[in-house]
C-alpha positions in Angstrom: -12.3 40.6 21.8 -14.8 39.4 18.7 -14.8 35.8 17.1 -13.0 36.7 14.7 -9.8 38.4 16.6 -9.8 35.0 19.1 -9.7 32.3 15.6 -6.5 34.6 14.8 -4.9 34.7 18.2 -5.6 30.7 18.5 -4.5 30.2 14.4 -1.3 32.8 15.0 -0.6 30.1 18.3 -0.6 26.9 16.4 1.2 28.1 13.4 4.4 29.7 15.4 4.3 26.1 17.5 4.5 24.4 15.1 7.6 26.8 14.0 8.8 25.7 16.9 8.6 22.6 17.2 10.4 22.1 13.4 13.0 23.9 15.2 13.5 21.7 17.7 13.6 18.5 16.4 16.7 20.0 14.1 18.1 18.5 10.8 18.9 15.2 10.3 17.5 12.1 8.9 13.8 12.6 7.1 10.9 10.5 8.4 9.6 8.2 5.9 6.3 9.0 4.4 3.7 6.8 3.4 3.3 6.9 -0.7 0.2 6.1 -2.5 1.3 3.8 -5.6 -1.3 4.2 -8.5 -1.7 0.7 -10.5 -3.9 -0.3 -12.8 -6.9 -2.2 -11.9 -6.7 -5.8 -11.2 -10.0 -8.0 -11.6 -11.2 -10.9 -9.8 -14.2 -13.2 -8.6 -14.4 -13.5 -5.4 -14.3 -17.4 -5.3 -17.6 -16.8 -2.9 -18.7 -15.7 -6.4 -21.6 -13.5 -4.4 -19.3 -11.3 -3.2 -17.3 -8.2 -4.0 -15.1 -8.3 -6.9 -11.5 -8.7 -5.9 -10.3 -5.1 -7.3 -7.0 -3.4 -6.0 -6.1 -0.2 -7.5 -2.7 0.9 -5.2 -0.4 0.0 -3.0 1.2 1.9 -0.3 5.0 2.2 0.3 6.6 2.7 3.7 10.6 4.1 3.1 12.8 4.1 5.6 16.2 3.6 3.8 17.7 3.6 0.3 16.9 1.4 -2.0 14.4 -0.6 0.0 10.5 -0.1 0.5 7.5 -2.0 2.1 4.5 -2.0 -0.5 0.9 -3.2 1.2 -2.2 -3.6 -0.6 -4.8 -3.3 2.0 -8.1 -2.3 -0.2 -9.6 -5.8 -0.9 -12.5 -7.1 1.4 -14.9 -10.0 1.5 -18.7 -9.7 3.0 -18.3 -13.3 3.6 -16.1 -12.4 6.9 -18.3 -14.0 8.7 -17.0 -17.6 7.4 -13.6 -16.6 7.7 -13.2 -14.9 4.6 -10.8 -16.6 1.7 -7.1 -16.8 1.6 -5.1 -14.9 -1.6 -1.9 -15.9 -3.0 -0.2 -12.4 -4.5 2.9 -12.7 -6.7 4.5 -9.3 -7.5 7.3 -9.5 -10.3 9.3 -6.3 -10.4 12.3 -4.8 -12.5 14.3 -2.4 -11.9 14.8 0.1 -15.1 17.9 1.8 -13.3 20.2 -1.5 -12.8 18.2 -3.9 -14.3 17.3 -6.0 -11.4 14.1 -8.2 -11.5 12.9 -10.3 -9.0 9.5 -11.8 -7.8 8.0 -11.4 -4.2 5.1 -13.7 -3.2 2.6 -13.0 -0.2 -0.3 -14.8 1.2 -3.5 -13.4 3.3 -6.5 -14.0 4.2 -9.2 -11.8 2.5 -11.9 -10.6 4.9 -13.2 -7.9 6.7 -11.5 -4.0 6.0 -8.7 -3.9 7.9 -7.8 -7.3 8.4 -4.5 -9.3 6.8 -3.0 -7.2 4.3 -0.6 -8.1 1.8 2.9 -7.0 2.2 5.8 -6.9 -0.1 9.4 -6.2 1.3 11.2 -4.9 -1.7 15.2 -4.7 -1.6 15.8 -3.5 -5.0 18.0 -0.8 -5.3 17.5 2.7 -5.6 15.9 3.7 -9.2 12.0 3.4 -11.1 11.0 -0.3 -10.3 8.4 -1.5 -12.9 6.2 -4.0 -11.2 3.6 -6.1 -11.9 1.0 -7.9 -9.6 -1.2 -10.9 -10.0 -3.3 -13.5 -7.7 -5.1 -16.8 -6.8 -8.3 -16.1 -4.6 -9.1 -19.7 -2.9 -11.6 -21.5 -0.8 -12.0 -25.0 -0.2 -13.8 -26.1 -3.1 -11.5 -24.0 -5.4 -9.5 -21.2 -6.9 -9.9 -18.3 -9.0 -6.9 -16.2 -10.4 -7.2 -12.6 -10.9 -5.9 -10.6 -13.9 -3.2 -9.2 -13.7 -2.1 -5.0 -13.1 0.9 -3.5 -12.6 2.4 0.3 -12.0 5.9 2.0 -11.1 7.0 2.7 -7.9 10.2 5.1 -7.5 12.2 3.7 -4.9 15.1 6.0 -3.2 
């Protein structure tokens, strides 16, 4: 049997197992997908100042049941991890367009390294297009710098 005739045997394989196994699990309840949130840009000084800029672009929302979702913002990072980073108060002001609802989440975290603390949001607002806006305080010691503010919509379920 050529190349060729084995990649289709092994392709043909995994496509009717996978068949399969969406057969097997049945209907029922939908697994929550993570979302990318687009925002726009917020700016900040590291308050390392020789750093990299504090510069969030998205968040990403967890769903699991309706009208509630769990946004992170996990893409900021200091090259000062090293000395432990530097901690950044988030707020995050929302409004539901649907019901009118507003309300303001606040999160704190310590910037360092990728991967490390990530800022979290647990947002119980109702199903419906939730306007939101973020901002934040980047602190050391010595002192703090605020970012500007961005902001983006999130459809909530």
């Amino acid at each position: 049997m050529s190349l060729r005739a084995l990649r289709r045997v092994g392709a043909a394989t995994f496509v009717a197992a996978g068949m399969l196994t969406g057969l097997a699990v049945g209907t029922g309840t939908a697994a929550a997908d993570t979302v990318e949130v687009p925002m726009d840009r917020c700016w900040g000084v590291s308050p390392y100042i020789l750093d990299q800029p504090y510069a969030p672009a998205r968040l990403f929302g967890y769903q699991t049941e309706s009208g509630s979702i769990q946004l992170q913002m996990p893409d900021v990072s200091s090259l000062w991890f090293f000395a432990g980073g530097y901690q950044t108060d988030v707020k995050f002001d929302w409004h539901n367009t649907a019901t009118d609802e507003r309300g303001t989440l606040t999160d704190t975290a310590t910037v360092a390294y990728p991967g490390g603390d990530v800022v979290t949001f647990d947002l119980n607002s109702g199903p419906g297009p939730v306007e939101f806006t973020v901002s934040a305080v980047n602190s050391i010691p010595l002192w703090s710098i605020p970012t500007t503010s961005c902001g983006g919509v999130v459809d909530v379920w």
